[in-house]
LUMDREN-53218 format. One record per atom (N, C-alpha, C): residue in one letter; z, y, x. Coordinates in steps of 0.05 Angstrom, whole numbers, padded with zeros to 5 digits, always signed. Layout:
REM residues N
AZYX/...
***
This chain:
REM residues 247
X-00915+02070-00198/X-00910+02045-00182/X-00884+02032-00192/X-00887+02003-00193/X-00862+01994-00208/X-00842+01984-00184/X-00820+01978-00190/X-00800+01976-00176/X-00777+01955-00183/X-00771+01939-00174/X-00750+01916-00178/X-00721+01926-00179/X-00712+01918-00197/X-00685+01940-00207/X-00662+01918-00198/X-00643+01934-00185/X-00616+01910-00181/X-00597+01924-00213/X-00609+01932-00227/X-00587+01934-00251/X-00606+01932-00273/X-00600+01940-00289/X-00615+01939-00327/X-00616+01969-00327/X-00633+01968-00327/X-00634+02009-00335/X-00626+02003-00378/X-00626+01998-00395/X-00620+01983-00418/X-00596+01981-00422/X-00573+01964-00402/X-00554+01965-00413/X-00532+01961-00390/X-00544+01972-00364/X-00538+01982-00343/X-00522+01948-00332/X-00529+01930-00339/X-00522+01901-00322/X-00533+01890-00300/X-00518+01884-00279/X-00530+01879-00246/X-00548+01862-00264/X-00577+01853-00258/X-00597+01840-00261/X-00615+01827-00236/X-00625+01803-00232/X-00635+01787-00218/X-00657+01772-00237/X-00678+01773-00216/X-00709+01764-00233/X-00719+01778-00247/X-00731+01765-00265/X-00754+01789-00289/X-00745+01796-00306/X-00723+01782-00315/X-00706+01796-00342/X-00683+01802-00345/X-00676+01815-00356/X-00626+01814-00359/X-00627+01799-00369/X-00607+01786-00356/X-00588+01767-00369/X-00576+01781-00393/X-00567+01797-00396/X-00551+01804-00421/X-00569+01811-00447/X-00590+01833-00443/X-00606+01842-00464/X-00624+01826-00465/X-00648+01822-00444/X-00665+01805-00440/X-00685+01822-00433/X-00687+01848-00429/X-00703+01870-00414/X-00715+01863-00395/X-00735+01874-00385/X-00751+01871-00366/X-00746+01884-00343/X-00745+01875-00316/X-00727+01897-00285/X-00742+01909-00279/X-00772+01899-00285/X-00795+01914-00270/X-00799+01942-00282/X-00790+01964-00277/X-00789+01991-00289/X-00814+02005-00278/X-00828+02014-00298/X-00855+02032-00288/X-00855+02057-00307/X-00872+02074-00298/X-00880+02099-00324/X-00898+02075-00348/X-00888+02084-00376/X-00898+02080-00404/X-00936+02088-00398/X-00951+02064-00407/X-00973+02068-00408/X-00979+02051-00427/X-01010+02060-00439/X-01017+02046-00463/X-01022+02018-00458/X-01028+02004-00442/X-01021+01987-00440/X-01011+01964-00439/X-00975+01974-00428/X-00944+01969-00444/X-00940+01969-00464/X-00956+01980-00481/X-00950+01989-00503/X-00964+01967-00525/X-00978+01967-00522/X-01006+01951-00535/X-00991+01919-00516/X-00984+01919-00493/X-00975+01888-00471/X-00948+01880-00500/X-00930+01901-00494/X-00907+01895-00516/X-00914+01882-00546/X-00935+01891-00563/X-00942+01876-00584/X-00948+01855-00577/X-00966+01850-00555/X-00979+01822-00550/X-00968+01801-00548/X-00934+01819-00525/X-00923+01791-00523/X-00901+01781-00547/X-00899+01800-00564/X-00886+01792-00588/X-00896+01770-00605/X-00924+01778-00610/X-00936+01758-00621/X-00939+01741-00610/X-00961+01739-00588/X-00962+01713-00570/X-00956+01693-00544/X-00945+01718-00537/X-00924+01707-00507/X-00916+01685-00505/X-00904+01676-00482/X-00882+01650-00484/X-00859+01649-00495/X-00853+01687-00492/X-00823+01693-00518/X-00828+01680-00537/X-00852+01687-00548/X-00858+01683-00578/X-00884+01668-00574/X-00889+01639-00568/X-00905+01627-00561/X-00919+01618-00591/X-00942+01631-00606/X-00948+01637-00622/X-00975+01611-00625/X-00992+01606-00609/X-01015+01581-00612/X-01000+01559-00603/X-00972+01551-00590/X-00965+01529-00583/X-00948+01519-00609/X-00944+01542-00624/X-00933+01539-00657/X-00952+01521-00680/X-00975+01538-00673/X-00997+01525-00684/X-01014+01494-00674/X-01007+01500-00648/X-01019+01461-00640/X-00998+01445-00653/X-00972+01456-00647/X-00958+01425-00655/X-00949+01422-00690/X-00952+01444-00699/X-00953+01443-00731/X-00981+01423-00746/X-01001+01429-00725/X-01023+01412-00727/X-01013+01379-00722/X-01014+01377-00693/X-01011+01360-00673/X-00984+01332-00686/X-00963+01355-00683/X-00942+01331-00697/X-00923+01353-00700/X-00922+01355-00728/X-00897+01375-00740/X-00884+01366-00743/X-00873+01340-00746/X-00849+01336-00742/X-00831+01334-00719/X-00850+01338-00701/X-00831+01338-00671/X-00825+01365-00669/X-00840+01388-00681/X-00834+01415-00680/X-00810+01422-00697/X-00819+01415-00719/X-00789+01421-00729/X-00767+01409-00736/X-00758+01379-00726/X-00738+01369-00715/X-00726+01384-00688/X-00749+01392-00665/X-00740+01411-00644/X-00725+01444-00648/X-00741+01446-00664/X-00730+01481-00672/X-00701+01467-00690/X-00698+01461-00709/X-00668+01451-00726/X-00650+01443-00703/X-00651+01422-00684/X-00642+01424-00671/X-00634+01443-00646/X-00652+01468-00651/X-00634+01484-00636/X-00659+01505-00606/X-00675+01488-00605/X-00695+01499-00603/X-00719+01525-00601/X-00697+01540-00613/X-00714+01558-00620/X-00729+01583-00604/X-00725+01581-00580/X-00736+01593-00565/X-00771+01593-00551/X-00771+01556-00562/X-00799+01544-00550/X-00817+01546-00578/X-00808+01554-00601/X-00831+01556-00621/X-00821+01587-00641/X-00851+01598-00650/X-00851+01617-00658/X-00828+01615-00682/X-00811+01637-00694/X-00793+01640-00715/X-00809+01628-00743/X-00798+01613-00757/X-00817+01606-00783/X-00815+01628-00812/X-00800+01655-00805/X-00802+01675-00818/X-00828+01686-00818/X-00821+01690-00791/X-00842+01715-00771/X-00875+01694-00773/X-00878+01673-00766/X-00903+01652-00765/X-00914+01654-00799/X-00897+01663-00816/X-00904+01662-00846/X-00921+01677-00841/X-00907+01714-00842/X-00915+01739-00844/X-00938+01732-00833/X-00937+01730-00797/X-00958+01735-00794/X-00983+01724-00800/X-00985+01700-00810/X-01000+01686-00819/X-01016+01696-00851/X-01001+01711-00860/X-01006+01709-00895/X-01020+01743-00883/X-01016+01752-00864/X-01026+01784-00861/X-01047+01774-00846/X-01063+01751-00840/X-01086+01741-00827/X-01103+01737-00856/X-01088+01715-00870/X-01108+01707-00894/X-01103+01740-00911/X-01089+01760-00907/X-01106+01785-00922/X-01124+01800-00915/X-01129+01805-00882/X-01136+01818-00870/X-01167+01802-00880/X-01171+01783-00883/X-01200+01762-00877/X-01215+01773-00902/X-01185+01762-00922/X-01196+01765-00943/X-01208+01790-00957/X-01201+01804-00947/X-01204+01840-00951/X-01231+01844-00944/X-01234+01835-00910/X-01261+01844-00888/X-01285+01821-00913/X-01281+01809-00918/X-01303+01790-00934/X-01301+01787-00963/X-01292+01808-00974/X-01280+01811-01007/X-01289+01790-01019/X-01264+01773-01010/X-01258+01743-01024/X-01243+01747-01053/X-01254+01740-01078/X-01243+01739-01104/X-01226+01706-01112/X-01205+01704-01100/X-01195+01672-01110/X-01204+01668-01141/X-01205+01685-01158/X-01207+01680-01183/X-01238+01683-01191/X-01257+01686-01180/X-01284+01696-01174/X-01289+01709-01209/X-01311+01700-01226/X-01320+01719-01249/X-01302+01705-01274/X-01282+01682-01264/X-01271+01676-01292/X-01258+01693-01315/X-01263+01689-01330/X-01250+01695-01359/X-01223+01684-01367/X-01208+01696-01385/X-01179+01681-01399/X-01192+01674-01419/X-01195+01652-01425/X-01191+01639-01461/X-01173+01646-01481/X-01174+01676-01494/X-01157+01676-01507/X-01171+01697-01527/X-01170+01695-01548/X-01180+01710-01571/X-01168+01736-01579/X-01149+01750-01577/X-01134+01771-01583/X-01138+01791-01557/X-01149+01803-01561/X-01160+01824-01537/X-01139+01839-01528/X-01116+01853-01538/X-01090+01849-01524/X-01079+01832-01508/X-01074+01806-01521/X-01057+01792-01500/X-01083+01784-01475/X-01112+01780-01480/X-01129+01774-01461/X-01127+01803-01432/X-01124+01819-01447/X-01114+01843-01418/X-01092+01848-01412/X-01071+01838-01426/X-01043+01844-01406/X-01050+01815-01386/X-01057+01788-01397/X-01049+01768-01382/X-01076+01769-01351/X-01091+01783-01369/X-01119+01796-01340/X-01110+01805-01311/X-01092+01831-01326/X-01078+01850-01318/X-01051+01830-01293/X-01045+01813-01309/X-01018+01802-01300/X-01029+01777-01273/X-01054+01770-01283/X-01068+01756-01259/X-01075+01772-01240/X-01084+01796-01241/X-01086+01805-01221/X-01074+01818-01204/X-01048+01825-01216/X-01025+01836-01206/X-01022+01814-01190/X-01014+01784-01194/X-01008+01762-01176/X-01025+01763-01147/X-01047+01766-01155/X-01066+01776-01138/X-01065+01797-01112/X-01066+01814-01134/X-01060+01834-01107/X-01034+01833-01101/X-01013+01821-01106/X-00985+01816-01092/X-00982+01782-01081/X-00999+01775-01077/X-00995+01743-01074/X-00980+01743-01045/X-00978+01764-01019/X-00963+01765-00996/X-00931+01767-01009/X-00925+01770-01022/X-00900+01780-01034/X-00893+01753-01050/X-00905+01746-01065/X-00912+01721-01084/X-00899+01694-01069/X-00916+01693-01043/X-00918+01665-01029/X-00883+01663-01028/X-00861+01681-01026/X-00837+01675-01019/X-00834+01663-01044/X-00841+01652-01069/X-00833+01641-01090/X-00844+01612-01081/X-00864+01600-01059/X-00873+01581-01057/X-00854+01574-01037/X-00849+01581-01020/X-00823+01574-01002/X-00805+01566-01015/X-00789+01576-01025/X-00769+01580-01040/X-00763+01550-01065/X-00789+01550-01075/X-00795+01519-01101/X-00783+01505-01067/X-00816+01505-01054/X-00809+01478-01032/X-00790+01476-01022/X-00771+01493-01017/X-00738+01487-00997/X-00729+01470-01020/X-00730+01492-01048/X-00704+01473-01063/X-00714+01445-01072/X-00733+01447-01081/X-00742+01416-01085/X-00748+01389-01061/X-00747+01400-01033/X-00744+01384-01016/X-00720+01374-01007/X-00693+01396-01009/X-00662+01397-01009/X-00656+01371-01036/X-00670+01374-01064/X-00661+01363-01083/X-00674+01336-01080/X-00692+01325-01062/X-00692+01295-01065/X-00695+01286-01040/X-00686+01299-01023/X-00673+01293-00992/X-00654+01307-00986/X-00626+01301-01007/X-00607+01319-00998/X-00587+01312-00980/X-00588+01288-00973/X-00576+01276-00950/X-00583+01278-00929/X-00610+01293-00926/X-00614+01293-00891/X-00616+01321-00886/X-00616+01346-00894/X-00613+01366-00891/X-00603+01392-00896/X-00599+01418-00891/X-00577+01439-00916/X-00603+01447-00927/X-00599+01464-00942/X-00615+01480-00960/X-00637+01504-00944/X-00622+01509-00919/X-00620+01532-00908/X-00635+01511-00890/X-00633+01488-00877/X-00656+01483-00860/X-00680+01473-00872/X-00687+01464-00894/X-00706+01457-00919/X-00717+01479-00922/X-00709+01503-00921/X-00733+01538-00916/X-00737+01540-00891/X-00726+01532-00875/X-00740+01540-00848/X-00767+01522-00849/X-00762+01495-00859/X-00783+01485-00864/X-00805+01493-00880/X-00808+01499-00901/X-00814+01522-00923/X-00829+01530-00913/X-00821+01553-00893/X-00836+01574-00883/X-00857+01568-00862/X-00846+01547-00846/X-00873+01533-00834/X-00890+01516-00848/X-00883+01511-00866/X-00901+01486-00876/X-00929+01508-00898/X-00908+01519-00905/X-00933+01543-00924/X-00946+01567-00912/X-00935+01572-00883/X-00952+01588-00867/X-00984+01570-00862/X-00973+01542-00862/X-01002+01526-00853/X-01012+01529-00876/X-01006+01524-00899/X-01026+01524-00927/X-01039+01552-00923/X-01020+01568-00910/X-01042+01599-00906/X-01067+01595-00895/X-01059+01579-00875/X-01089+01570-00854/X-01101+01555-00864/X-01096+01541-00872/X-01115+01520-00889/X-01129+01541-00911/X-01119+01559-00934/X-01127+01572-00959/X-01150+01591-00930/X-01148+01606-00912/X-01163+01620-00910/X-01185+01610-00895/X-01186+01584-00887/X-01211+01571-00873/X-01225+01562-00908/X-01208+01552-00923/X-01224+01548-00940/X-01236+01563-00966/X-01221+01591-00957/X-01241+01620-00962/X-01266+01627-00950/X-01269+01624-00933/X-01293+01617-00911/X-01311+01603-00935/X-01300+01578-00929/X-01324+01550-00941/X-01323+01556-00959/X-01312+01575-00985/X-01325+01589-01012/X-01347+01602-01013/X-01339+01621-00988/X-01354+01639-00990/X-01385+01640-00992/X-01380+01625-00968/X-01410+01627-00952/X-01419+01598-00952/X-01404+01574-00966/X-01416+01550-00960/X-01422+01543-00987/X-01397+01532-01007/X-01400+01524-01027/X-01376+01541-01047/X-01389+01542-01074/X-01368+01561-01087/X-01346+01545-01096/X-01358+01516-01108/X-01347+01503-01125/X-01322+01483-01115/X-01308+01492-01092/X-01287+01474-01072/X-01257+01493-01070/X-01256+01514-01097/X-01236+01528-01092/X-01210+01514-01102/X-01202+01484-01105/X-01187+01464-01097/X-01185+01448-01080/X-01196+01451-01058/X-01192+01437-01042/X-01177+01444-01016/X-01173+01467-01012/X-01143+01470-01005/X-01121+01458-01009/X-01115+01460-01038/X-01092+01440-01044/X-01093+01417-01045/X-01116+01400-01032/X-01120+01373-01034/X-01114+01367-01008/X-01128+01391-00992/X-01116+01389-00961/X-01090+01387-00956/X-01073+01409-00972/X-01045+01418-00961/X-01036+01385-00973/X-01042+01374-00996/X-01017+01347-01006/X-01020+01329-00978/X-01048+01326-00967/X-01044+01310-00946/X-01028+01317-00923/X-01036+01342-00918/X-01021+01356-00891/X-00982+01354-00903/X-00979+01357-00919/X-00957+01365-00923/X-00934+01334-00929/X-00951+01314-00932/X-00937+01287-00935/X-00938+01274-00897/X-00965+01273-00884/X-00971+01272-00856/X-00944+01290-00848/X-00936+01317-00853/X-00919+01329-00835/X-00884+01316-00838/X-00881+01317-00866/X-00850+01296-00874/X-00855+01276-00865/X-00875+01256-00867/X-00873+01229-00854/X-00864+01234-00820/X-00879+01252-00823/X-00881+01258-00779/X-00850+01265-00779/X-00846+01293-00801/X-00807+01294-00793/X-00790+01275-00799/X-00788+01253-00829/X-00755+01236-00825/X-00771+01210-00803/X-00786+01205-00808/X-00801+01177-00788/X-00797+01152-00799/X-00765+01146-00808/X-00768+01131-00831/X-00765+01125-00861/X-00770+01086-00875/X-00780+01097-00896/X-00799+01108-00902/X-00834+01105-00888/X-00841+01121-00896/X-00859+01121-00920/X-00851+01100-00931/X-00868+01091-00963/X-00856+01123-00980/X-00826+01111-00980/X-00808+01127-00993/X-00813+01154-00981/X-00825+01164-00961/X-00822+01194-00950/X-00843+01197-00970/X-00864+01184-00977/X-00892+01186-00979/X-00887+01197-01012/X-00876+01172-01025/X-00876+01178-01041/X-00862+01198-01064/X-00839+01214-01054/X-00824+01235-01053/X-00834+01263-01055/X-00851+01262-01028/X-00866+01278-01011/X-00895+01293-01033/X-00910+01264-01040/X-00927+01273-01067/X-00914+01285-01090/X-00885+01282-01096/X-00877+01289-01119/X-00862+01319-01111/X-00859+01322-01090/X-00839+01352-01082/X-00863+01360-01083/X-00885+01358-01074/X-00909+01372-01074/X-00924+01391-01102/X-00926+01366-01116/X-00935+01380-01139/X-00919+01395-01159/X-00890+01382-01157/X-00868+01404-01173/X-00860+01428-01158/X-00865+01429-01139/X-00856+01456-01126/X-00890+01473-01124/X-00917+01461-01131/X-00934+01481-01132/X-00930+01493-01155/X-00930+01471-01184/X-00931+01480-01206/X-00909+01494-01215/X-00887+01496-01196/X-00866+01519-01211/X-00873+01542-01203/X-00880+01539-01168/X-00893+01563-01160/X-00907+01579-01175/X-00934+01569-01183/X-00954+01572-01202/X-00936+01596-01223/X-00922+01583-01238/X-00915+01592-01265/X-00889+01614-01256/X-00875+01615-01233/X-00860+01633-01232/X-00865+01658-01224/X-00893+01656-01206/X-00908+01674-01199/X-00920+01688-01225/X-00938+01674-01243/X-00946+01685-01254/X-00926+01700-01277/X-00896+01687-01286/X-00888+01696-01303/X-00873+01725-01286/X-00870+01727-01259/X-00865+01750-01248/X-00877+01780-01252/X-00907+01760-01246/X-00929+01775-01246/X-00933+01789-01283/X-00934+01779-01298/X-00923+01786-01325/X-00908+01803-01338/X-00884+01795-01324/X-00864+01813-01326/X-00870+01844-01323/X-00873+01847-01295/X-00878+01874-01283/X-00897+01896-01295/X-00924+01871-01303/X-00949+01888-01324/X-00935+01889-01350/X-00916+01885-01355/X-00911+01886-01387/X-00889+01904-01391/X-00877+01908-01374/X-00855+01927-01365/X-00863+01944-01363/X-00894+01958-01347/X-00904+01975-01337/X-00907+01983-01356/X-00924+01976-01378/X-00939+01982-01401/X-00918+01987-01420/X-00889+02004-01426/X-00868+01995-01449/X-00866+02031-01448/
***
């Protein structure tokens, strides 16, 4: 039977209502049941602590009101854009796994020298099976190249927060349109990225508001220089490691 605590059993602070003021613990003290247990993950993920689908409406809805709100300080009313990555990129693995999705499906390397055609095999698929690890190199292009031609409106350090939400949605977008490979059409495994340039110019226009020729047109160009570095830093990562391995 649970019981309303006049202190914090936690960190022993007089407490009033459902949580401490100091830690942020819960007063309502009961015996540990699976439940609690399994309730505690839930509300991490999706609670109002961690209000996890109201992350996702307004990243849809109007991201720029979301993350003008969180920069400003916010951060209580939308999920962390670390934590919204992770969990996101451990959704598009989990899918991808249950429905053994091949991004690279039966292609071949064009390359004549049967050595370098299996390290760079080898080095694609290393990208592959590390692409959760990978995506922080896609963050990372997009902060700095959004910092480097909007460097007057934001730090570096709020340009990744953005990052991390903006490429958690390319997650959602890449794994619905793993889906529509799969089982619909094979031949649309670009159109993800045709989705994300729109989503991702729609979301800067939605965050500075004005200017938005100039957001627009910026916006197409941070886009494609920060995939294609991505692209190539990944893969020369990915390279690296198989060729290192192999010494």
């Amino acid at each position: 039977m649970s019981e309303r605590s006049t202190y914090c059993h936690n960190c022993d602070t007089p407490a009033t209502g459902n949580y401490c003021s100091s830690c942020g613990q819960r007063t309502t003290i009961h015996k540990v049941t699976f439940r609690d247990t399994f309730q505690d993950f839930w509300d991490f993920i999706f609670s109002v602590n961690a209000p996890f689908f109201k992350t996702i409406k307004w990243l849809i809805i109007n991201p720029g009101k979301l993350l003008r709100e969180y920069l400003a300080g916010k951060r209580k009313s939308y999920y962390k854009p670390v934590a919204f990555f992770l969990v996101m990129t451990v959704v598009y693995l989990l899918f991808r796994s249950l429905i053994g999705y091949d991004p690279f499906g039966n292609t071949t390397l064009n390359v004549t020298d049967e050595t370098q055609r299996q390290l760079l095999t080898e080095a694609r698929n290393f990208m592959l099976l590390n692409i959760d690890k990978l995506l922080f190199v896609f963050v990372f292009t997009m902060g700095f190249f959004l910092k480097l031609f909007f460097y007057k409106k934001r730090s570096l350090a709020e340009f990744l927060a953005v990052s991390f939400y903006l490429i958690a949605v390319y997650t959602i977008i890449t794994t619905l349109n793993m889906f529509f490979i799969q089982y619909v059409d094979s031949q649309v495994q670009y159109l993800a990225i045709l989705v994300m340039l729109i989503y991702f110019c729609y979301a800067l226009i939605s965050f500075f508001q004005k200017q938005k020729i100039l957001v627009l047109l910026k916006a197409i160009i941070v886009y494609f220089i920060s995939f294609i570095s991505y692209g190539l830093l990944a893969f020369a990562i990915s390279f690296l490691f198989v060729y290192l391995k192999q010494l």
